[in-house]
C-alpha positions as CSV (number, residue, x, y, z in Angstrom):
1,X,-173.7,17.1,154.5
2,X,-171.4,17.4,151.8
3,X,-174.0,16.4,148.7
4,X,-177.1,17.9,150.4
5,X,-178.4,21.2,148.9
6,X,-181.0,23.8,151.0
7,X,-183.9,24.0,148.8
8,X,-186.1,26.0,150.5
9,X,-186.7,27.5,154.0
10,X,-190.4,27.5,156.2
11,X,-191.5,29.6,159.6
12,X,-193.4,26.8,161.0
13,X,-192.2,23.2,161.3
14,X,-195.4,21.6,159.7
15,X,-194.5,23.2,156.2
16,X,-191.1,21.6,156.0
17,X,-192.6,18.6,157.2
18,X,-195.2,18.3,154.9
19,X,-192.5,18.6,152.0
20,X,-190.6,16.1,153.7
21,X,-193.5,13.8,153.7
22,X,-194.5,14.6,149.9
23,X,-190.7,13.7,148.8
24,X,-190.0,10.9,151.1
25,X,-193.0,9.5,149.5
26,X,-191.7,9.3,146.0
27,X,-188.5,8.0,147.2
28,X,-185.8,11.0,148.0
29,X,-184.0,11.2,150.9
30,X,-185.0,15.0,152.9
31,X,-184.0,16.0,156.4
32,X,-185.0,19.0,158.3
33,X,-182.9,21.3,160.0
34,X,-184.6,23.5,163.0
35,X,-182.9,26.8,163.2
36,X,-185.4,28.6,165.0
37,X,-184.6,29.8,168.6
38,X,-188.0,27.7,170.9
39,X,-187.9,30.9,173.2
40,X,-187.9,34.0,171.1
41,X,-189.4,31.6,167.7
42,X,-186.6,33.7,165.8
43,X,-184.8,32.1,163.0
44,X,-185.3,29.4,159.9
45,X,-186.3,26.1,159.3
46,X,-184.7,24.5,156.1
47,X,-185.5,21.6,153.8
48,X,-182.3,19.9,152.6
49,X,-182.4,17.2,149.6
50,X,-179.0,15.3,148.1
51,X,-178.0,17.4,145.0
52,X,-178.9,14.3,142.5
53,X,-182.8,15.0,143.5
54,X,-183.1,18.7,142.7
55,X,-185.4,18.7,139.5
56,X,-187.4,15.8,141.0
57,X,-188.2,17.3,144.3
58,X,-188.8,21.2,142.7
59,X,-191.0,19.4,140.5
60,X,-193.2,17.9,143.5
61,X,-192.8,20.8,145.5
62,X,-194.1,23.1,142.8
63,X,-197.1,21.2,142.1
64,X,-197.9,21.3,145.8
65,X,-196.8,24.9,146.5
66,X,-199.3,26.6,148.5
67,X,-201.4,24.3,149.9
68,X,-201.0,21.8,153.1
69,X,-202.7,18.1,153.0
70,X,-204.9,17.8,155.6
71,X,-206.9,14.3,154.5
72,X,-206.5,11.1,152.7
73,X,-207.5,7.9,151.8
74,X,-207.9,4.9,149.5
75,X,-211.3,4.9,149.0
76,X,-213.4,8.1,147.3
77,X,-216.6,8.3,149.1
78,X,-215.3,9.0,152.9
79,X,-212.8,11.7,151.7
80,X,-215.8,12.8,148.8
81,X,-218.5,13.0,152.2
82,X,-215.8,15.2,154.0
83,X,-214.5,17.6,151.6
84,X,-218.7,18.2,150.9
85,X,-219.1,18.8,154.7
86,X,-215.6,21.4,154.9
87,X,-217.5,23.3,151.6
88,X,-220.9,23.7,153.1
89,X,-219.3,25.5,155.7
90,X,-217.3,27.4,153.5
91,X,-213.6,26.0,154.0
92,X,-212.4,26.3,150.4
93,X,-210.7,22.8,149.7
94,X,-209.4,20.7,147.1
95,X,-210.2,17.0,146.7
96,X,-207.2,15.4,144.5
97,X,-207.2,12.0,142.8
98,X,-203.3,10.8,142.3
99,X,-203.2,8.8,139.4
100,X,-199.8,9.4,138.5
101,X,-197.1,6.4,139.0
102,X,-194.3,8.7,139.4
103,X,-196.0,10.9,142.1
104,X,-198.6,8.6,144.0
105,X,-198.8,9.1,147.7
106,X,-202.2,8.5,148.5
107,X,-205.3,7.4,145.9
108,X,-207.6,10.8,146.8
109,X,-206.2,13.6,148.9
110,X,-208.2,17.1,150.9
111,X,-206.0,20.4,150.7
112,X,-206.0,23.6,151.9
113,X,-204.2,26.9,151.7
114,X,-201.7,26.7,153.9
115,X,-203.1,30.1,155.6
116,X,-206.4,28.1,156.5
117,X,-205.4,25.5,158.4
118,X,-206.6,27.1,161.3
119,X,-210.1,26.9,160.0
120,X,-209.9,23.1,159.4
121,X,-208.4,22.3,162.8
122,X,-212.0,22.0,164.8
123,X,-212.9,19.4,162.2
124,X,-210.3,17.4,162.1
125,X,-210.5,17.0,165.8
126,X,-213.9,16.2,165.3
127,X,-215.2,19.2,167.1
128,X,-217.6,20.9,164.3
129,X,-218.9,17.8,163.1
130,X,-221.9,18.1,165.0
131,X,-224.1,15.7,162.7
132,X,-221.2,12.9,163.0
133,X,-220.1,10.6,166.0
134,X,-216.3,8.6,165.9
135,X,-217.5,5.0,166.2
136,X,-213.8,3.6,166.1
137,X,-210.2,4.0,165.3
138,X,-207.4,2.3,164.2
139,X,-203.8,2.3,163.5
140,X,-203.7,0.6,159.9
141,X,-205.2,1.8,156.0
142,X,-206.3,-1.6,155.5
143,X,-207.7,-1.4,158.9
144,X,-210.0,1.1,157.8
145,X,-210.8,-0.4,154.5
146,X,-212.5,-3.3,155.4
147,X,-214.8,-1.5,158.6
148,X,-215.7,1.2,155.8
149,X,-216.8,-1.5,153.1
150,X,-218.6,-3.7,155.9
151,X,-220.5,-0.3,157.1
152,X,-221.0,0.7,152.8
153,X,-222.5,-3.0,152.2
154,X,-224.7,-2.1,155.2
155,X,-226.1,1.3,153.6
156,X,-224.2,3.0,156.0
157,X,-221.9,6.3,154.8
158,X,-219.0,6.9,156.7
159,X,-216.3,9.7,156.6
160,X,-212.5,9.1,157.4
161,X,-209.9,11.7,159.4
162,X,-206.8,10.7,159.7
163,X,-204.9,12.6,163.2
164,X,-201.5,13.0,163.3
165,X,-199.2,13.7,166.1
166,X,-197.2,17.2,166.4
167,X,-194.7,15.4,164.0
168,X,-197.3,15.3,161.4
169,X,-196.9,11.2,161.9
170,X,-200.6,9.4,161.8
171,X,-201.6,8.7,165.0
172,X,-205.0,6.9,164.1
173,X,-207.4,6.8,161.8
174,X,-210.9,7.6,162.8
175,X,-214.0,6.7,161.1
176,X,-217.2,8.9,161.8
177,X,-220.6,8.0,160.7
178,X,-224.0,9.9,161.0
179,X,-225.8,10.2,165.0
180,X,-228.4,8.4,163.4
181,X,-226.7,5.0,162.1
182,X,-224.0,5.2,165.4
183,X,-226.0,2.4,166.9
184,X,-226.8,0.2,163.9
185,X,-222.7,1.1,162.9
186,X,-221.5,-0.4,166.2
187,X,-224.1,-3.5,166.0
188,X,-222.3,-4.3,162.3
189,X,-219.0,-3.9,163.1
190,X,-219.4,-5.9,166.4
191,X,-221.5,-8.5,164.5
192,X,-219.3,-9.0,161.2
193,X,-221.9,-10.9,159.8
194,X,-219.9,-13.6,157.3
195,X,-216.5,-13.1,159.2
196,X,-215.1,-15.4,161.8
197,X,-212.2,-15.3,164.2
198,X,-209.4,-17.3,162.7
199,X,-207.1,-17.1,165.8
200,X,-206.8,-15.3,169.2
201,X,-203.1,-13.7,169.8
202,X,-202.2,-12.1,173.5
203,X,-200.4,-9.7,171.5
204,X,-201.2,-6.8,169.0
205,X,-198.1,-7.4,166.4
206,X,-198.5,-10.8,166.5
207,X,-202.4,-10.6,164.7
208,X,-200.9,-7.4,162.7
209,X,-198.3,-9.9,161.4
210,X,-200.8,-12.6,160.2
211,X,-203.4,-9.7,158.9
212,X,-200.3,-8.8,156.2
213,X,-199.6,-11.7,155.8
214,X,-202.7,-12.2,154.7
215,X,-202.9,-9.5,152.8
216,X,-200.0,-10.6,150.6
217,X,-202.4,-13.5,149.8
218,X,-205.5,-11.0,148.8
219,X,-207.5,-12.0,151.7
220,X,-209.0,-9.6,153.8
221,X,-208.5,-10.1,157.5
222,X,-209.7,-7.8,160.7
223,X,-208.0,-7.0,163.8
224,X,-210.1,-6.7,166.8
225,X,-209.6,-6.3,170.8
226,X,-211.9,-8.5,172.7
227,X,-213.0,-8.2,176.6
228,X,-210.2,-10.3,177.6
229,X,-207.5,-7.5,176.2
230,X,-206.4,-10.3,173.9
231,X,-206.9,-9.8,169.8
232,X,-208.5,-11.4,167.6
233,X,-208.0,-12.1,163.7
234,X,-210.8,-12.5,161.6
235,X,-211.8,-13.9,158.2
236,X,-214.4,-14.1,155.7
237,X,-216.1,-17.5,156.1
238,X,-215.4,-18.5,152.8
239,X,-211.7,-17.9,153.0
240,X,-211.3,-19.3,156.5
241,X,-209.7,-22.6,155.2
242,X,-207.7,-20.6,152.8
243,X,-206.4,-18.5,155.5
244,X,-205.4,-21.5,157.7
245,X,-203.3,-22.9,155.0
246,X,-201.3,-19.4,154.8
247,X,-201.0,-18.9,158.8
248,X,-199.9,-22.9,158.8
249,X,-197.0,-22.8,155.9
250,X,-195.5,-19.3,158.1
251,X,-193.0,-19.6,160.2
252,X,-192.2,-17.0,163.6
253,X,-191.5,-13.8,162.5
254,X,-188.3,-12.0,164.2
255,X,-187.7,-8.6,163.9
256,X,-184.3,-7.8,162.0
257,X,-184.4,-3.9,162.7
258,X,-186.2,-1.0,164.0
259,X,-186.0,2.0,161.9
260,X,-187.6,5.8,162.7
261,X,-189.1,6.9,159.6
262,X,-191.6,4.9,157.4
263,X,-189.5,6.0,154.2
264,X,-186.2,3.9,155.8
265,X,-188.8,0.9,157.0
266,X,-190.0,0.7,153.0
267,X,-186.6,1.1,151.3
268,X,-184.9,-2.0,153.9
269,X,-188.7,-3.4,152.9
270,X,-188.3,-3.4,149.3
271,X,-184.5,-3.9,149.2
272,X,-185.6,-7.6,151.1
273,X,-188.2,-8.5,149.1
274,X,-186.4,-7.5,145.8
275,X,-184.0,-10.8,147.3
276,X,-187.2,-12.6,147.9
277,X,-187.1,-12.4,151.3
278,X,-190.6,-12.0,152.5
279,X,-190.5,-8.7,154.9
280,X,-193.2,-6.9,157.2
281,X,-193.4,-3.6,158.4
282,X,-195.0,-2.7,162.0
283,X,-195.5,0.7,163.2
284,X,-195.3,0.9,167.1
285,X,-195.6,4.4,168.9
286,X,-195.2,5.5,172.3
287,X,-197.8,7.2,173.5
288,X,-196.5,9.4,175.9
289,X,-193.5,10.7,173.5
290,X,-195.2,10.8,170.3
291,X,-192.0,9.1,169.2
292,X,-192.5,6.6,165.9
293,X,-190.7,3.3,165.5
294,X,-190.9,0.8,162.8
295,X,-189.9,-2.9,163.5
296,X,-189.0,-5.0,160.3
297,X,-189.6,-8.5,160.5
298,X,-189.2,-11.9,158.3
299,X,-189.1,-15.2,158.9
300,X,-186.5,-16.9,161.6
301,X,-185.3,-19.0,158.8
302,X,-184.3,-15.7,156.8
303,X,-182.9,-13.7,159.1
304,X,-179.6,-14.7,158.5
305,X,-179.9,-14.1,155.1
306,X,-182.1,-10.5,155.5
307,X,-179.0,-9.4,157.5
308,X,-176.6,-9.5,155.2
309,X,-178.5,-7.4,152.6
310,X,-179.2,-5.1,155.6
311,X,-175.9,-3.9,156.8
């Protein structure tokens, strides 16, 4: 690690990776070395950085020193309706817009002092929120989005809690309503009144593929498992013929690499598309390890091509 410097050192793994997290992020390269003993917990563990990224990452660091992120999402009200909850029971918190360019990692963001964790734990897992009831989960932001604005455009209030894994990686994203609107929520989101399935795929990347690709085209689309373990993709009604003519001018999709960090899957992302070669990333996770992989895929007719700017 010739042109890595340490630039700082943690007792407990979730503080380094935490920093890791922030600076990955915004685009510089961390790793984590573990020096502590597992038996007798005795020793460091140390945050390294290439030496070209010192003011930057001191500069993040800094303005996150202290505090652990323990929250976040794209839209206001769910993180807003949970930071309210954590104060009424007196967790002191911080609710954080990001508006910078420079240092965006998620649009609003719940803190705490890293000595308080503890305290937030039992609602994270869901086990204080006694008034609230987890109606469904999901892998994806987007994912998320769409339930939460069906639910809003239904008068319904929801809050969001992202769970991570002991690796700090999100496992799923859980949405939580009120015990009172848990059967109306599940009739909505079952019903998707002005949605309709575009097409049924046997397998989970295959919709995930056409939902981003989608996306790309700024129309919404929604994942769903149905009683016959298949999944299907829905629409909006009135972009259903707008959505065929995307799905039908897409070739397969192949995957060119698998990659074990989310930072790595966006670089080899951005480094395709800045070639304009069409690239999406899927997040798969064994369950029993806890271990995170990233495929990247393009189309069969550019995979050729995406492996040369790959290697």
């Amino acid at each position: 690690m010739q042109d890595w410097i340490k630039i700082q050192t943690f007792d407990r793994i979730h503080q380094a990776e935490l920093r890791k997290d922030i600076l990955e992020q915004n685009g510089i390269e961390a790793t984590i070395i573990n020096e502590k003993d597992s038996l007798f917990l005795l020793g460091e563990i140390e945050l390294y950085i290439k030496k070209e990224d010192k003011a930057k990452a001191n500069a993040l660091i800094d303005e996150f020193y202290g505090l652990t992120k323990i929250n976040s999402f794209i839209l206001y009200k769910p993180i807003k309706l949970f930071y309210e909850i954590l104060k009424e029971e007196g967790v002191n918190v911080v609710l954080m817009e990001k508006k910078e360019k420079e240092f965006v990692l998620e649009n609003y963001e719940l803190f705490v002092e890293n000595g308080k964790i503890e305290e937030v734990v039992p609602y994270l897992t869901g086990e204080k929120l006694t008034d609230w009831t987890k109606i469904e989960s999901c892998q994806h932001t987007r994912q998320v989005r769409f339930r939460v604005e069906i639910l809003e455009n239904n008068a319904i209030d929801s809050i969001v809690i992202k769970k991570k894994d002991s690796n700090l990686h999100v496992e799923k994203i859980n949405i939580y309503v009120k015990n009172e609107n848990v059967e109306k929520s599940n009739e909505v989101l079952e019903e998707l009144s002005g949605w309709e399935i575009l097409k049924t795929y046997d397998q989970l990347h295959r919709a995930e593929i056409r939902e981003d690709l989608l996306g790309k085209n700024s129309i919404k689309g929604i994942v769903r498992k149905n009683e016959s373990n298949e999944f299907d993709l829905f629409v909006e009604e009135d972009k259903k013929e707008d959505a065929i003519d995307v799905i039908n001018t897409q070739k397969d999709w192949i995957i060119v690499t698998t990659l074990n960090s989310s930072y790595k899957a966006q670089v080899a992302k951005d480094k395709l598309e800045k070639q304009n070669i069409d690239a999406i990333i899927i997040n798969k996770k064994d369950s029993m390890f806890l271990l995170g992989e990233y495929d990247l895929y393009v189309d069969e007719l550019m995979v050729d091509k995406a492996n040369k700017f790959l290697i």
